[in-house]
Residue frames relative to the residue before (quaternion, step in Angstrom):
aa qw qx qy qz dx dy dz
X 1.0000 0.0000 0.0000 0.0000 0.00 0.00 0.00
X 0.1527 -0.7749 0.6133 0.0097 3.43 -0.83 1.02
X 0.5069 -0.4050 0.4827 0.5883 3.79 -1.42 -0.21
X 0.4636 0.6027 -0.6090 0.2256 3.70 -1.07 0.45
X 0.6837 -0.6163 0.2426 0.3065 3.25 -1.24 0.72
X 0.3325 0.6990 -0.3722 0.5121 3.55 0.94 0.47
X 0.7268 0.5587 -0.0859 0.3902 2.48 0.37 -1.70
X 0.6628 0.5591 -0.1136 0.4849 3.56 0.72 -1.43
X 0.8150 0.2330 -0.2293 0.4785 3.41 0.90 -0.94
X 0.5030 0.3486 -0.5065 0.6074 4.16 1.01 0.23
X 0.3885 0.6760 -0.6054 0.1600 3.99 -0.17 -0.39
X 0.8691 0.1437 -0.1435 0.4510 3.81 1.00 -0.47
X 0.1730 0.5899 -0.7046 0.3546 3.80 1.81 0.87
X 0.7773 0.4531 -0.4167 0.1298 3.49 -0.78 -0.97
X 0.4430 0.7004 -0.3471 0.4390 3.49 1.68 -0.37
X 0.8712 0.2668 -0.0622 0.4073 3.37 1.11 -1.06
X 0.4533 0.7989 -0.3041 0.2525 3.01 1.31 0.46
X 0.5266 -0.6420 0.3787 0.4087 3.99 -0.33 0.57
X 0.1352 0.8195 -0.5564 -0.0238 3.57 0.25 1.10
X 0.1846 0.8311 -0.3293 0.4084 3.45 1.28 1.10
X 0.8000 0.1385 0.1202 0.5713 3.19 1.15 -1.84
X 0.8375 0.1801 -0.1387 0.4970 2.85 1.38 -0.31
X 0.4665 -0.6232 0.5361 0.3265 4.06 -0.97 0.98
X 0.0822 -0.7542 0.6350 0.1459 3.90 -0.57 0.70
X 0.1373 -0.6388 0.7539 -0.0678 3.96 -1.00 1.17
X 0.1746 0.6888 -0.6855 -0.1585 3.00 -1.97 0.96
X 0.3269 -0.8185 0.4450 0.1587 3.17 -1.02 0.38
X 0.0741 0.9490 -0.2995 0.0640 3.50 0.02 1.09
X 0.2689 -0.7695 0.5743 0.0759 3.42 -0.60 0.98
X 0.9180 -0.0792 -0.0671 0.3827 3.54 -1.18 0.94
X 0.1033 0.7682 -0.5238 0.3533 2.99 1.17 1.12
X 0.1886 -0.7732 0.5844 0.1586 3.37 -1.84 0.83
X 0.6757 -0.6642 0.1847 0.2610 3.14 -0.39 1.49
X 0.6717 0.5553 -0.1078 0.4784 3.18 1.46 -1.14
X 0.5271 0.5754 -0.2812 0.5586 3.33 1.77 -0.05
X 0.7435 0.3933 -0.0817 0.5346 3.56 0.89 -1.35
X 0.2969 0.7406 -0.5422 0.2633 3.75 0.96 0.18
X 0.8758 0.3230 -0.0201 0.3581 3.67 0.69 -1.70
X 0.4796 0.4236 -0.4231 0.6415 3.07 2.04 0.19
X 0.6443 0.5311 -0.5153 0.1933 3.45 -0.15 -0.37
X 0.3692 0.7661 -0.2103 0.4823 3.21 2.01 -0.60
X 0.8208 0.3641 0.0559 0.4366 3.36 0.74 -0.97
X 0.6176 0.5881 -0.0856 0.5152 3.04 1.99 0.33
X 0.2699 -0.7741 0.4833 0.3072 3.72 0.12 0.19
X 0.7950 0.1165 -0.0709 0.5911 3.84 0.88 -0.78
X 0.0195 0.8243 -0.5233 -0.2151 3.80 -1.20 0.12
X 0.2044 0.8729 -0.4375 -0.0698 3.55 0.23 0.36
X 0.3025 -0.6933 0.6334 0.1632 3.46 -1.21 1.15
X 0.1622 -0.8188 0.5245 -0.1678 2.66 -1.67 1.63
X 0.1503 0.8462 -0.4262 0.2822 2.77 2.26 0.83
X 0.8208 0.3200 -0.1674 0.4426 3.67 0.04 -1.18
X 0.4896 0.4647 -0.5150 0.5283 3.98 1.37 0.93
X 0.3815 -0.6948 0.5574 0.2471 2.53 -1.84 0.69
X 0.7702 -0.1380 0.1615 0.6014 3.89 -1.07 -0.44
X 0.7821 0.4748 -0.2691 0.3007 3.37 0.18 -1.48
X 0.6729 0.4428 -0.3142 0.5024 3.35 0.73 -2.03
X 0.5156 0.6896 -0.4287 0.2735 3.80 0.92 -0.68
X 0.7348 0.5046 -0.0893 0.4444 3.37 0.93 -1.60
X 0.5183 0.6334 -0.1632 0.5509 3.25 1.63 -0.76
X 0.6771 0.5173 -0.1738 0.4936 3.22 0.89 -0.58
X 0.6711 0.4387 -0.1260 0.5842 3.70 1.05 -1.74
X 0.6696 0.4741 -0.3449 0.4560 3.54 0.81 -0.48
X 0.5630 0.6252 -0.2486 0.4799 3.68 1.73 -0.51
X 0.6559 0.2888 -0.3167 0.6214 3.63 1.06 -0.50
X 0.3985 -0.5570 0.6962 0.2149 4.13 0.22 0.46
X 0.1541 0.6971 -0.6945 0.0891 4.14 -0.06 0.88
X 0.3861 -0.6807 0.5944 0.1853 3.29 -1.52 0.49
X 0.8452 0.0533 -0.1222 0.5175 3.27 1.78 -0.68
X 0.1365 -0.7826 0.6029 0.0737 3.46 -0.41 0.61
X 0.1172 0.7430 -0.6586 0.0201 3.69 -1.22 0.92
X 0.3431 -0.8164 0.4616 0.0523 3.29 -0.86 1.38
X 0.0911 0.8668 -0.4470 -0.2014 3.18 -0.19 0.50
X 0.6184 0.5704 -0.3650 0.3987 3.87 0.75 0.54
X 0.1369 0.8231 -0.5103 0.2082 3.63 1.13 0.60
X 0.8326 -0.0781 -0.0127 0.5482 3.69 -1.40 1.34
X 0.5078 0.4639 -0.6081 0.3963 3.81 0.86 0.77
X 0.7063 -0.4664 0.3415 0.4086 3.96 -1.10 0.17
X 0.8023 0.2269 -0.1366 0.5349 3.61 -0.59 0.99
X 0.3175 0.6805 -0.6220 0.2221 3.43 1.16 0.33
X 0.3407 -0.6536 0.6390 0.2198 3.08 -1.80 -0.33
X 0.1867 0.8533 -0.4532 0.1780 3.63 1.65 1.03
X 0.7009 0.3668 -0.4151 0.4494 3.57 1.00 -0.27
X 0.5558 0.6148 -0.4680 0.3068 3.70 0.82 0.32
X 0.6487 0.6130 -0.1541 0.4239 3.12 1.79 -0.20
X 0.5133 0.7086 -0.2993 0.3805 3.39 1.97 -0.22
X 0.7342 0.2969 -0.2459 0.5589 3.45 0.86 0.01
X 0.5564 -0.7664 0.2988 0.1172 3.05 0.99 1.60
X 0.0721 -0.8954 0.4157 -0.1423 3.23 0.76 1.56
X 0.6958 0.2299 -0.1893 0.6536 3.72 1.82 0.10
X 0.5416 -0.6061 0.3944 0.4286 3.58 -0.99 0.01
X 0.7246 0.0656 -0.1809 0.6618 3.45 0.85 0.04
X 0.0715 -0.6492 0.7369 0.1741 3.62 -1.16 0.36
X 0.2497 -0.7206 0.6468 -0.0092 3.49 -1.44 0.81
X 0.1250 -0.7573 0.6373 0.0694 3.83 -0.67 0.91
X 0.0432 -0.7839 0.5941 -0.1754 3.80 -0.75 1.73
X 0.9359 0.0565 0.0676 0.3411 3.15 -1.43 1.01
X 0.6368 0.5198 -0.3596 0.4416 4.05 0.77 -0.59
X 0.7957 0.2295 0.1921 0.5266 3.50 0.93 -1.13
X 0.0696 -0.9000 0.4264 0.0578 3.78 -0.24 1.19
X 0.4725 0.5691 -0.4038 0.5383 3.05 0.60 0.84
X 0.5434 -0.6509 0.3485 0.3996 3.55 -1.48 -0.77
X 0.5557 -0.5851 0.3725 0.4583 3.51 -0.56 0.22
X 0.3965 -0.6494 0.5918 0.2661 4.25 1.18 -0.40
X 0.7321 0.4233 -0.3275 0.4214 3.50 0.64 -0.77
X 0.4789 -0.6701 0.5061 0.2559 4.09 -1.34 0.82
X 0.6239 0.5438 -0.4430 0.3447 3.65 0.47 0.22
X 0.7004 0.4024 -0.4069 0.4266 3.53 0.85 -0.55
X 0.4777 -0.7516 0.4002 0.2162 3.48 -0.97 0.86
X 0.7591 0.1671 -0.0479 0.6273 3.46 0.99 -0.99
X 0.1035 -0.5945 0.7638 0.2293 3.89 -1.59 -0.21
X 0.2871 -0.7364 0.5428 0.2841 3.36 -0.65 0.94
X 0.0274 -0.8170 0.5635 -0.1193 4.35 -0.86 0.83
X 0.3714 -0.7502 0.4701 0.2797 2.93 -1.36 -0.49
X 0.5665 -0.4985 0.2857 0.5907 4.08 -0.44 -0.69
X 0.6773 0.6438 -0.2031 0.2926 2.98 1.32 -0.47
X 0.6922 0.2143 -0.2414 0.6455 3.36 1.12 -1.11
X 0.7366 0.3140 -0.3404 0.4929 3.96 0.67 0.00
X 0.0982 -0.7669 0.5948 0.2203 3.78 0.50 0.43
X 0.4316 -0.6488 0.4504 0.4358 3.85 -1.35 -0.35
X 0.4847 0.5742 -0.5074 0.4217 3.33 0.76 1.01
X 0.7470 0.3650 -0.2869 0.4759 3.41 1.22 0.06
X 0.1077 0.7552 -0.5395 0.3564 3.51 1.49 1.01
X 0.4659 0.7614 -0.2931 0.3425 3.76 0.62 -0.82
X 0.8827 0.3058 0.0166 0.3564 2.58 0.71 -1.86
X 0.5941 0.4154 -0.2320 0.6486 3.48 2.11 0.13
X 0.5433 -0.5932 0.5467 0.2327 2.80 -1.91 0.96
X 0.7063 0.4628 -0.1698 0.5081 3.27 1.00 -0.68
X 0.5731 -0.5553 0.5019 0.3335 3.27 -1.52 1.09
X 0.4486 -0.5290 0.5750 0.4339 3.51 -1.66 -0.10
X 0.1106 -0.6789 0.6807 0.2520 3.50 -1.54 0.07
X 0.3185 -0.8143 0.4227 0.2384 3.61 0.34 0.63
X 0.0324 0.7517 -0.6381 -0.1635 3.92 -0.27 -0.21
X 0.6303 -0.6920 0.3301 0.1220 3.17 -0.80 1.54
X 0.6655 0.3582 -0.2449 0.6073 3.40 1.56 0.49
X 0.7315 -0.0221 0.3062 0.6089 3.20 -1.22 -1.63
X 0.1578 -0.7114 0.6096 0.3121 4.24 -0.99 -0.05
X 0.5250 0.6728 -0.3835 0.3530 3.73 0.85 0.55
X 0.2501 -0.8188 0.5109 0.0779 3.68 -0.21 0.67
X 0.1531 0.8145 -0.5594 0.0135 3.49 -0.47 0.67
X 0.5840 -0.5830 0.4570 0.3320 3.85 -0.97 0.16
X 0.7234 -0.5811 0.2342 0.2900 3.29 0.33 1.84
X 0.7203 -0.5433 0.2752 0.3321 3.21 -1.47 0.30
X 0.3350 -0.7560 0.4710 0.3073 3.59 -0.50 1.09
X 0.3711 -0.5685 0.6542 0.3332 3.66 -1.19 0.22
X 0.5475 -0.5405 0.6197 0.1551 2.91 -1.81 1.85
X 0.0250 -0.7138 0.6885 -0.1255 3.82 -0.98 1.07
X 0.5945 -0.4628 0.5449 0.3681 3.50 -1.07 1.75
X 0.6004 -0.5450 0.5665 0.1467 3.12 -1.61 1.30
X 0.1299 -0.8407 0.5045 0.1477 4.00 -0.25 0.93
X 0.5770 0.5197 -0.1625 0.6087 3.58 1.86 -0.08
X 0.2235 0.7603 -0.5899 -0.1551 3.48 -1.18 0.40
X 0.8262 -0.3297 0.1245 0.4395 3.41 -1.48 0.88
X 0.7211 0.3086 -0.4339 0.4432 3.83 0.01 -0.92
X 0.6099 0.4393 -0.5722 0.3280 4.03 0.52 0.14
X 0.6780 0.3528 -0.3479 0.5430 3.94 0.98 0.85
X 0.5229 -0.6733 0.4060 0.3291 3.30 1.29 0.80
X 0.5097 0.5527 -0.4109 0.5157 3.49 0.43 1.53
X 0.3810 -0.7694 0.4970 0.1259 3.20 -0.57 1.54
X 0.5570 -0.6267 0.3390 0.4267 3.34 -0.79 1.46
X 0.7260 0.5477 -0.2414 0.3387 3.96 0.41 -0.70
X 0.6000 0.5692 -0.3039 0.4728 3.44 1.79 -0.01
X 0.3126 -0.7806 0.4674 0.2727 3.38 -0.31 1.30
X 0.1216 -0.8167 0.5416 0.1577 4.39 -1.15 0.13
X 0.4041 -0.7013 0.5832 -0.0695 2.86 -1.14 1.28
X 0.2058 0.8360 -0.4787 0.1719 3.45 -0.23 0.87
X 0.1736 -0.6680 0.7227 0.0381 3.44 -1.25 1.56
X 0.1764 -0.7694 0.6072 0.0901 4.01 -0.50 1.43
X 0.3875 0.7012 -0.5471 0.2425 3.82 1.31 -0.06
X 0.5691 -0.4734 0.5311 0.4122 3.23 -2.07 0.14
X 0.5852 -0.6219 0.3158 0.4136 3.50 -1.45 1.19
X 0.5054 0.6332 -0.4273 0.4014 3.66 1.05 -0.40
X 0.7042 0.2802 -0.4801 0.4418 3.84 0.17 -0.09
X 0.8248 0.4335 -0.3172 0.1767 3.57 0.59 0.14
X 0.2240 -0.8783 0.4173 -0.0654 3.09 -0.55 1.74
X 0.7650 -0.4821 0.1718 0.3909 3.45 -1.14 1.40
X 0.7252 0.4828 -0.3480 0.3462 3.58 0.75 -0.58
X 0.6795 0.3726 -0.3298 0.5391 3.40 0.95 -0.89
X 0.6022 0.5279 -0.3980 0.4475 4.11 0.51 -0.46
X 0.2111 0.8427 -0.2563 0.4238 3.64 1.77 -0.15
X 0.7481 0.5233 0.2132 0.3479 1.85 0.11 -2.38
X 0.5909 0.5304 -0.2292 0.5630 3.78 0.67 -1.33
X 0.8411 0.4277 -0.1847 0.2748 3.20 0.27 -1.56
X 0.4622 0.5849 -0.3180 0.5858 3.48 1.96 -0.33
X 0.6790 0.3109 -0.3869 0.5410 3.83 0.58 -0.46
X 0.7030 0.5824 -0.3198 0.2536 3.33 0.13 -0.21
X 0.5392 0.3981 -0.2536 0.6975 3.32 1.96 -0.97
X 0.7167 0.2668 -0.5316 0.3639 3.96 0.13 -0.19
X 0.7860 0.4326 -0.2959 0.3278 3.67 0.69 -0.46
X 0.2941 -0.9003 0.2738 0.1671 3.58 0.57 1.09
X 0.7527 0.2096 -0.2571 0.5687 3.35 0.53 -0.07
X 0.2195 0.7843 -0.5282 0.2402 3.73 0.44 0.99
X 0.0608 0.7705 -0.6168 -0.1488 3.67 -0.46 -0.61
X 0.5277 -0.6945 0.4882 0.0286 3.66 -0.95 1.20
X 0.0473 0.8067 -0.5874 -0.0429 4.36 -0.02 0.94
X 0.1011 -0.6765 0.7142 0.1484 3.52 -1.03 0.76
X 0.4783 -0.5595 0.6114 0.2904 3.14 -1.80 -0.71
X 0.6209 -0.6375 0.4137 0.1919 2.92 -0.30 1.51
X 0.0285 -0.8190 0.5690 -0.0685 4.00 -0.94 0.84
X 0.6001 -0.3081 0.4961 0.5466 3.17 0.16 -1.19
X 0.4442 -0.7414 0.4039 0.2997 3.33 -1.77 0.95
X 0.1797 0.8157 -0.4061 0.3708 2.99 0.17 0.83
X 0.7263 0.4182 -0.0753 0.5403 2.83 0.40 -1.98
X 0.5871 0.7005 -0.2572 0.3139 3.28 1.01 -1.47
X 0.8049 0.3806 0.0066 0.4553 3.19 0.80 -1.66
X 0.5685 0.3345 -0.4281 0.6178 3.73 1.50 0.16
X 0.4160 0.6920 -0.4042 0.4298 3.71 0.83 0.12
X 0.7768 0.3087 -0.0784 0.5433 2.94 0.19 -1.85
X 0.8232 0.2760 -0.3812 0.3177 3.75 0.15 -0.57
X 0.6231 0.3602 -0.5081 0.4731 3.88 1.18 0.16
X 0.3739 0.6011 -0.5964 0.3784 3.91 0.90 0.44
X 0.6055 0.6075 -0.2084 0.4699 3.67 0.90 -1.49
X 0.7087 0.4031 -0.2790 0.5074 3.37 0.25 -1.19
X 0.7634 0.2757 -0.2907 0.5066 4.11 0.62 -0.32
X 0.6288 -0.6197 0.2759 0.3800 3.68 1.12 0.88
X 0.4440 0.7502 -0.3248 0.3668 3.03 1.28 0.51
X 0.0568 -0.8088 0.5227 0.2635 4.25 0.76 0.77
X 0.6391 -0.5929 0.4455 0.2035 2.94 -1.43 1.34
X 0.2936 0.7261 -0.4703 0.4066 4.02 1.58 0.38
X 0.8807 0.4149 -0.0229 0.2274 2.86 0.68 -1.57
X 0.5698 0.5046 -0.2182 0.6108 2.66 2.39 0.63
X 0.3699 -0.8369 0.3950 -0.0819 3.67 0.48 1.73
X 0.1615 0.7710 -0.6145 -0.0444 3.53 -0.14 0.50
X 0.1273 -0.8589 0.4766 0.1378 3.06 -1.09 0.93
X 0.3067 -0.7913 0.4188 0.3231 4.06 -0.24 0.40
X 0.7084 -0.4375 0.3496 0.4296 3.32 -1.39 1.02
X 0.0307 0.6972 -0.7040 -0.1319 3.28 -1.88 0.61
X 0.8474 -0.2856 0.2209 0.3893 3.12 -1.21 -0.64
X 0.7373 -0.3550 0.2786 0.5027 3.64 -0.36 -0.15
X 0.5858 0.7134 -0.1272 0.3630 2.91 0.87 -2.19
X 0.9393 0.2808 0.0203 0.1963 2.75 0.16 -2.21
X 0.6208 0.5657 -0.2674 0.4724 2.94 1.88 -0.30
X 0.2681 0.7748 -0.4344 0.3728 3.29 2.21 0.08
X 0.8146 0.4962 0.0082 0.3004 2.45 0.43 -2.32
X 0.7081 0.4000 -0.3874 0.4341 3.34 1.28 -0.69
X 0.5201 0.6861 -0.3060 0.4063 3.59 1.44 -0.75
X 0.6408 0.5005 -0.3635 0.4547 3.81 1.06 -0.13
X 0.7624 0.3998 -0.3976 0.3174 3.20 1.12 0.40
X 0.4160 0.6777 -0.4781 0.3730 3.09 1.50 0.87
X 0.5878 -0.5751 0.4988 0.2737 3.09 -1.56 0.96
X 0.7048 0.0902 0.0777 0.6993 3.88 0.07 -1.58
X 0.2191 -0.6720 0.7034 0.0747 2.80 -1.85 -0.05
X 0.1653 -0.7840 0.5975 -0.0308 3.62 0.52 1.37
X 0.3972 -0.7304 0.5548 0.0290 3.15 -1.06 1.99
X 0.2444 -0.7509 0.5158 0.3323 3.73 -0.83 0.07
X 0.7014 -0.6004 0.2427 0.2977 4.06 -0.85 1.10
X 0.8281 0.3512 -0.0436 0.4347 3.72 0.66 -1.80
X 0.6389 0.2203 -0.1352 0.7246 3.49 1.71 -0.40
X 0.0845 -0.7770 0.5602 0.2746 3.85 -0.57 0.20
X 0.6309 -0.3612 0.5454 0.4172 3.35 -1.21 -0.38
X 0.0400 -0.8122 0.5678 0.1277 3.62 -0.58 1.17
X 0.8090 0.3014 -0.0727 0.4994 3.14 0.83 -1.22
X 0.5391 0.6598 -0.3016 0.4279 2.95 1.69 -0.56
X 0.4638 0.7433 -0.2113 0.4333 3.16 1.58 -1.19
X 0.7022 0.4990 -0.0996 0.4979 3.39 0.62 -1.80
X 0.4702 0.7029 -0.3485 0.4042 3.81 0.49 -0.97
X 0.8156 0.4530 -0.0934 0.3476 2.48 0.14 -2.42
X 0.7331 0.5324 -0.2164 0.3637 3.66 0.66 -1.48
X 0.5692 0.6391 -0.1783 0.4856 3.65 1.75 -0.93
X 0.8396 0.2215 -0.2327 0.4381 3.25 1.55 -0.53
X 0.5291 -0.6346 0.2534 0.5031 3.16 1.76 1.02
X 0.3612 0.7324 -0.4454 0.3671 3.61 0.70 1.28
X 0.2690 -0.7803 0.5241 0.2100 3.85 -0.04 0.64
X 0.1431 -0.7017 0.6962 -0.0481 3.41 -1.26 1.24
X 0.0500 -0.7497 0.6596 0.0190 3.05 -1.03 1.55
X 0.0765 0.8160 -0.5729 0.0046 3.49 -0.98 0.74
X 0.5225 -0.6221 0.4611 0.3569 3.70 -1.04 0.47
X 0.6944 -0.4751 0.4724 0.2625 3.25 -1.66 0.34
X 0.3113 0.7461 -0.5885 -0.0003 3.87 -0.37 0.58
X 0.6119 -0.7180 0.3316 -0.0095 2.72 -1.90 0.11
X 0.6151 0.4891 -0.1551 0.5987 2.49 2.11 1.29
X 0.6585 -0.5125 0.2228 0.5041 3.57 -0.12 0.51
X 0.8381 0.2064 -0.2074 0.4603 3.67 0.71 -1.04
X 0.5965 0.5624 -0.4208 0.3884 3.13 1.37 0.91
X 0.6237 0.6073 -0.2270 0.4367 3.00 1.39 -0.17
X 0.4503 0.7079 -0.4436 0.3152 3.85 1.30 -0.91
X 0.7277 0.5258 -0.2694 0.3485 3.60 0.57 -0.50
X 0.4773 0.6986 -0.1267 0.5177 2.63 1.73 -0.87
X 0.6839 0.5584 -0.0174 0.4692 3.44 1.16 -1.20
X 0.6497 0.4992 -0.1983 0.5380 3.00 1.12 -1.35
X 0.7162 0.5044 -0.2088 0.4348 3.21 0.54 -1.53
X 0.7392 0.4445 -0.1482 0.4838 4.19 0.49 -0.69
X 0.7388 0.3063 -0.3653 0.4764 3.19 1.00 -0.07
X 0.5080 0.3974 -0.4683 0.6039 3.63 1.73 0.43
X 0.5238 -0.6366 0.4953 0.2741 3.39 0.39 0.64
X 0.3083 0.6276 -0.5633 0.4402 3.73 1.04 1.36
X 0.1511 0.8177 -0.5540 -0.0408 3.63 0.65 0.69
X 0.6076 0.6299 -0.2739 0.3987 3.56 1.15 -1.04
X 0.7094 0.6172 -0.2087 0.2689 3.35 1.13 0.33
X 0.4245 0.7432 -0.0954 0.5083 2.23 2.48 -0.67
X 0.1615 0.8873 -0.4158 -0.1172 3.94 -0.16 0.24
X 0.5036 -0.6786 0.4797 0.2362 3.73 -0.65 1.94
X 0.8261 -0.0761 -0.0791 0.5528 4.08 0.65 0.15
X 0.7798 -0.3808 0.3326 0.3692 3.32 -1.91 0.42
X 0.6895 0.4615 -0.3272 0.4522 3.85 0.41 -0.80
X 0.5871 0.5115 -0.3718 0.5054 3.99 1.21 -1.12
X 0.4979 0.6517 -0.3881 0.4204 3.63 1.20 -1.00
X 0.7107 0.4539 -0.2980 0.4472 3.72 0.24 -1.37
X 0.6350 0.6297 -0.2570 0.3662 3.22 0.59 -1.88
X 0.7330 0.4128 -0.3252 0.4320 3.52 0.51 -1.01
């Protein structure tokens, strides 16, 4: 476990877990230490398994006789999915690292919901659903609403200018929904548009197809990563939050909703298009949700 957004949202399952009936064990690879201080607290076993390979790995899991095993870093870099093929627990479960399926026949469940996994897309997974009877996203409880320590003109933004902000990586966003962006922006005139900062590049195919749809490239803000803290704090002064279509906002999603920010996102038709979707409907924020591109604007 590392600082990363994952990371942020299990940081307090372990607080609540039935350590009654059950022995909790993690095992962790490339983990920063400074991350795992207050879970380890909250844990019966920790063992780091950074410096094993696959095998000694499996060797190991096959040493605690586990009844359950839930992965949560499938097909992400550095997994440890082939330590897991010779079924080293009686069930192995794949959670929360990776939306989608793992393709592979050993993990037994993906934990989900009806929503972002309907049962018409079972088909498409090796794994069984485990439904959780809500949202299937975990996140680190409700944040207390703290007096704003920041105001707009310390991000160059006149207190009267309303922001709009998509904090996704530039990779989920694609020409249609940014389209899109650019239609709220020309009807809503004093608006101003935050990305997340990448690389200049991005910047500069931004800014010049923003330009090319009358759109001045002012009105397109990049902002660079901060700390946890701070991106709390700066993120409370967005107005909307304008999801992105083929990848949603997962955690980003969450952030937003914790700091009494509205996320609007479209209907898709896939796990990682749908988490918003999820989020939003089980707070009973259905009206946010939009069934096409034009409801998208409209909203």
């Amino acid at each position: 476990m590392r600082n990363h957004p994952t990371f942020h949202l299990l940081k307090n399952i372990f607080k609540f877990h039935n350590r009654i009936d059950f022995n909790i064990c993690i095992f962790s690879y490339n983990h920063d230490d400074k991350c795992l201080e207050d879970i380890k607290q909250n844990v019966d076993e920790f063992i780091d398994i950074t410096t094993k390979n696959n095998l000694e790995t499996t060797t190991i899991l096959k040493s605690y006789d586990l009844d359950i095993l839930i992965d949560l870093s499938i097909l992400i870099p550095n997994n440890r999915m082939q330590a897991l093929e010779t079924k080293p627990a009686r069930l192995i479960i794949s959670y929360l690292g990776y939306p989608g399926t793992s393709g592979a026949d050993f993990y037994d469940y993906i934990i989900t919901d009806e929503i972002v996994t309907p049962e018409s897309s079972q088909k498409y997974y090796t794994e069984k659903f485990l439904y959780m009877p809500g949202c299937y996203q975990i996140n680190d409880g409700v944040r207390k609403f703290e007096k704003l320590k920041t105001k707009k003109s310390d991000y160059e933004i006149s207190p009267d200018t309303s922001v709009l902000a998509s904090f996704n990586q530039a990779f989920k966003i694609d020409r249609a929904i940014f389209d899109c962006w650019l239609k709220i922006l020309y009807t809503c005139e004093n608006t101003v548009l935050w990305l997340l900062e990448e690389n200049e590049l991005m910047k500069k195919n931004i800014h010049d197809y923003a330009e090319k749809n009358d759109i001045k490239k002012e009105r397109i803000i990049f902002m660079k990563r901060l700390n946890r803290e701070d991106h709390i704090e700066r993120l409370k002064h967005v107005r909307l939050a304008l999801d992105t279509r083929i990848y949603n906002g997962h955690t980003t999603t969450t952030d937003a909703l914790q700091c009494a920010v509205p996320v609007i996102c479209l209907e898709g038709e896939h796990f990682a298009s749908r988490v918003s979707m999820s989020l939003l409907k089980n707070l009973k924020l259905d009206d946010l949700v939009a069934s096409s591109y034009e409801d998208y604007v409209a909203l």
